[in-house]
N, C-alpha and C positions, 0 to 999 in steps of 0.2 A: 532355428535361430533362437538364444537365450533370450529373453527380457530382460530389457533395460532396468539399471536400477533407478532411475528419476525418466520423470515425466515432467516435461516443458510445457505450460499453459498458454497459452496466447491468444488474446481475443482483439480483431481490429473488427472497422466500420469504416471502408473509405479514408483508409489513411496509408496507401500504398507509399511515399515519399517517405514517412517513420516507416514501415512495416518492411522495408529493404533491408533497413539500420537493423533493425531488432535481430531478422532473419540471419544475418551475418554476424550477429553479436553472440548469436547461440553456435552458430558455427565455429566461430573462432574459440571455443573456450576449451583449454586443456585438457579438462576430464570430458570423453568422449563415450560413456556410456549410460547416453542418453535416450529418450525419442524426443520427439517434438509436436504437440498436440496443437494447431492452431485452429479456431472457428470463428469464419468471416459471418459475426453477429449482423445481418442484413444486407449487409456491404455488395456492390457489383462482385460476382465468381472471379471475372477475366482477368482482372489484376492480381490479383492474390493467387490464383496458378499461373501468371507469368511468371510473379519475382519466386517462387515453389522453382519453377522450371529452373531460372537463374541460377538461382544456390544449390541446386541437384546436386554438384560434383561435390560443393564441399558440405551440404550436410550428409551426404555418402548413404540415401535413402533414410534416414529416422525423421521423417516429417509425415503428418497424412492433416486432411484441412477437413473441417464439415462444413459445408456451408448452409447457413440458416435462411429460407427464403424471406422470410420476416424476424425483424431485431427482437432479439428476448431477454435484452439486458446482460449486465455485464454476469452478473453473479449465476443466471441461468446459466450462458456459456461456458462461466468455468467448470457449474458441477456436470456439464454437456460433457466437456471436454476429461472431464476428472475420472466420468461415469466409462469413460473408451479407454482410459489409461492404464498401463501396466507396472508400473514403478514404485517402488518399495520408498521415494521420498518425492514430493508436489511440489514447484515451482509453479509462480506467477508470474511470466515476464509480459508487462502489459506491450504493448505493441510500439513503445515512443519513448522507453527505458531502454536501460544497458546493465551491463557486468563487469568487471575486472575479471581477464583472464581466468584466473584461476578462482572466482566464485563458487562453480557446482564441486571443484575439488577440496576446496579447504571448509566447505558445507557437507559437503559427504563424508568426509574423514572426523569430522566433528560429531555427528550425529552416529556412526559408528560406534565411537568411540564412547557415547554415552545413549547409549540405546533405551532409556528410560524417558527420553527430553521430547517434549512434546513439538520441540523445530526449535530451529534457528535463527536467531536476526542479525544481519550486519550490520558496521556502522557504513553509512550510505553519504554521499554527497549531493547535492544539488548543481543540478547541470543547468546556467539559465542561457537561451536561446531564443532563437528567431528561426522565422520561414520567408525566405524569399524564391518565388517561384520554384522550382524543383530542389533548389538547398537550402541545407539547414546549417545555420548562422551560432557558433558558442559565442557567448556573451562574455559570462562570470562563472565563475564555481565558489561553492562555499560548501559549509558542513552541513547535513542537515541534524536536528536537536542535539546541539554540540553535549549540552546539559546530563545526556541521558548516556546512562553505562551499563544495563540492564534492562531488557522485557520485562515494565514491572504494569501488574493490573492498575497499583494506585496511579500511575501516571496515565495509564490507557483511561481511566476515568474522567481525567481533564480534557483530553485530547488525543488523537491517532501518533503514535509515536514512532511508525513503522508504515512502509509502505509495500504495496506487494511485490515490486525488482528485490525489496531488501532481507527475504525471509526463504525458507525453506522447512517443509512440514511432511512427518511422516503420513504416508495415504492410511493408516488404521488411525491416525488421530483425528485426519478431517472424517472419515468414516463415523466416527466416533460422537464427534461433533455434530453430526448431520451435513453437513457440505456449509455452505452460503446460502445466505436467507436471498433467493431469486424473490422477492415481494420488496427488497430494497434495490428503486434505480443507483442509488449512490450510498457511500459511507461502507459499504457492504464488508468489505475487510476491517472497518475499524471495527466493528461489530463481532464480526468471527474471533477479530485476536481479544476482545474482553471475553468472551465465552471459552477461547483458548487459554490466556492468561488467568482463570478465574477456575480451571479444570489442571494445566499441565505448569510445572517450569517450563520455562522456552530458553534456551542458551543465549547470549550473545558474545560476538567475535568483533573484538576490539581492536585498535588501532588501524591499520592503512583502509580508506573505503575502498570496501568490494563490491557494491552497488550503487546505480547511480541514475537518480530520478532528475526528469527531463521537463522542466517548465518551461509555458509560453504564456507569461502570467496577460498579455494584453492579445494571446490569442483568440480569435473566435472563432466559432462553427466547429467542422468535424474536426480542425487540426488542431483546436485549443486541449488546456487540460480543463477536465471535468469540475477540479476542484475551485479554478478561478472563473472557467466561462461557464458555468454552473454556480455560483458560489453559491444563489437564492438558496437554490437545490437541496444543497449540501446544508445548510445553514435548517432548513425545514428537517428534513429527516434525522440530523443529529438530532434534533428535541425529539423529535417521533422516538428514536431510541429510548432516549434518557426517558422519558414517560413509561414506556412498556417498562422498564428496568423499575423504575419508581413504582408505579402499579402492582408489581408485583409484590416489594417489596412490601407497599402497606397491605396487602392482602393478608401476609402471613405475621406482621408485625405491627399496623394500626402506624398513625401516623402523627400519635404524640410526640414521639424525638426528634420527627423530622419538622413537625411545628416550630419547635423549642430551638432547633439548630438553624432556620430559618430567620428567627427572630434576633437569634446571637450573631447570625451574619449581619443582618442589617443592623443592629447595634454596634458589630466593631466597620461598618463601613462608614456609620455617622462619625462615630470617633477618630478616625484615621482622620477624615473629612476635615473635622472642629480641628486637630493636632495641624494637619497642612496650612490651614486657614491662618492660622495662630501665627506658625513658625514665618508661611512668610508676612504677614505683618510683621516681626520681630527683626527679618533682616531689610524691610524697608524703611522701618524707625533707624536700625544702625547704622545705613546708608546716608540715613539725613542725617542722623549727628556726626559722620565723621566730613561730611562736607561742611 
């Protein structure tokens, strides 16, 4: 049997109701040479080789599961799961996300095509939802960073720009990379793509979404997402980053400029502050004179 050219990630914890959707999300997708790597991160065995069982016929044998007797984080599982894989391009399909059809095919045909790029990102949509007992509720959709047209480091700087349903990466660049830092419970991929965006271009494929991230912004426990019933979480460890990053910097550079650039922030925010302050006092004086 040849090797697959992509390898499917997939890490659930108790969340067999999403982890049905996913399993069928990878089955359903046009380009069918795949495998599918999933690792039930602590999660009970029994459910996660029922719904295996279930979708047997149609992932047509490319699934195998590990399961972790104790949870080892998200980021440990994937490089778990990365470390069993055979596939010449990594996907991340977290267990509560989806695809467009033809995702791994117009991802695969791209990175082909440009075999220097260190992956791919989509533009991805925002799927907002509910759970009520065994089903899942669509809300809204919307775009996600309508703003953004490119994997650019400067913006990964500000913020995660990309999520992991939305990207595809050659396995000699996470190789390359070292995997995922397993010492981050969260943030882990916004981390990965500044040390990717900071080493590789990353392509992006624009217009119709091919990915499609799945919020339960007022979820909680195992079925919420991370990023909002977590937010603390998330909120901590982003500074964790930015400090290591910072740290390093003045190590090799001294932290005169970032003093001075510090100082100029807080000087144009007094400013902006006094400008607002001004302006509207100006249109509440012109409000009374025209009355």
């Amino acid at each position: 049997m040849s090797r697959p050219l992509v390898s499917i990630v997939m890490r659930t914890k108790d969340r067999a109701v999403l982890l049905t959707r996913a399993i069928a999300d990878c089955a359903q997708q046009r380009y069918e040479d795949f495998e599918l790597i999933i690792v039930n991160d602590g999660g009970a065995p029994e459910p996660v080789d029922a719904l295996l069982e279930k979708h047997s016929a149609a992932l047509k044998g490319r699934a195998r599961v590990f399961h972790n007797p104790q949870s080892l984080g998200m980021e440990a599982a994937s490089n778990l799961a990365i470390s069993h894989s055979t596939g010449k391009y990594i996907c991340i399909h977290d267990d509560d996300d989806s695809w467009h059809p033809s995702f791994l095919e117009k991802c695969v045909n791209y990175l082909e095509e440009n075999p220097t790029a260190g992956g791919v990102a989509v533009r991805t949509q925002i799927i907002h939802e509910k759970i009520e007992g065994n089903r899942v509720i669509e809300l809204s959709r919307e775009i996600a960073w309508p703003g953004i047209f490119q994997f650019s480091l400067s913006k990964l700087m500000e913020s995660n720009i990309a999520v992991p349903i939305s990207c595809m990466y050659p396995r000699a660049v996470i190789d390359d990379l070292g995997g995922f830092r397993d010492d981050l419970p969260v943030v882990g991929d916004w981390e990965f793509h500044i040390r990717l965006a900071a080493k590789y271009h990353v392509e992006f494929i624009d217009g119709e979404p091919l990915a499609y991230w799945h919020q339960r912004r007022t979820q909680k426990g195992a079925l919420g997402n991370s990023v909002f019933a977590g937010a603390d979480k998330h909120a901590y460890f982003d500074l964790q980053v930015r400090d290591e990053y910072l740290r390093d910097f003045v190590e090799h550079h001294g932290v005169g400029a970032l003093l001075w650039q510090a100082a100029m922030f807080n000087d144009l925010a007094r400013r902006r502050e006094t400008f607002f302050s001004w302006a509207k006092m100006r249109a509440r004086n012109f409000l009374r004179h025209r009355k």
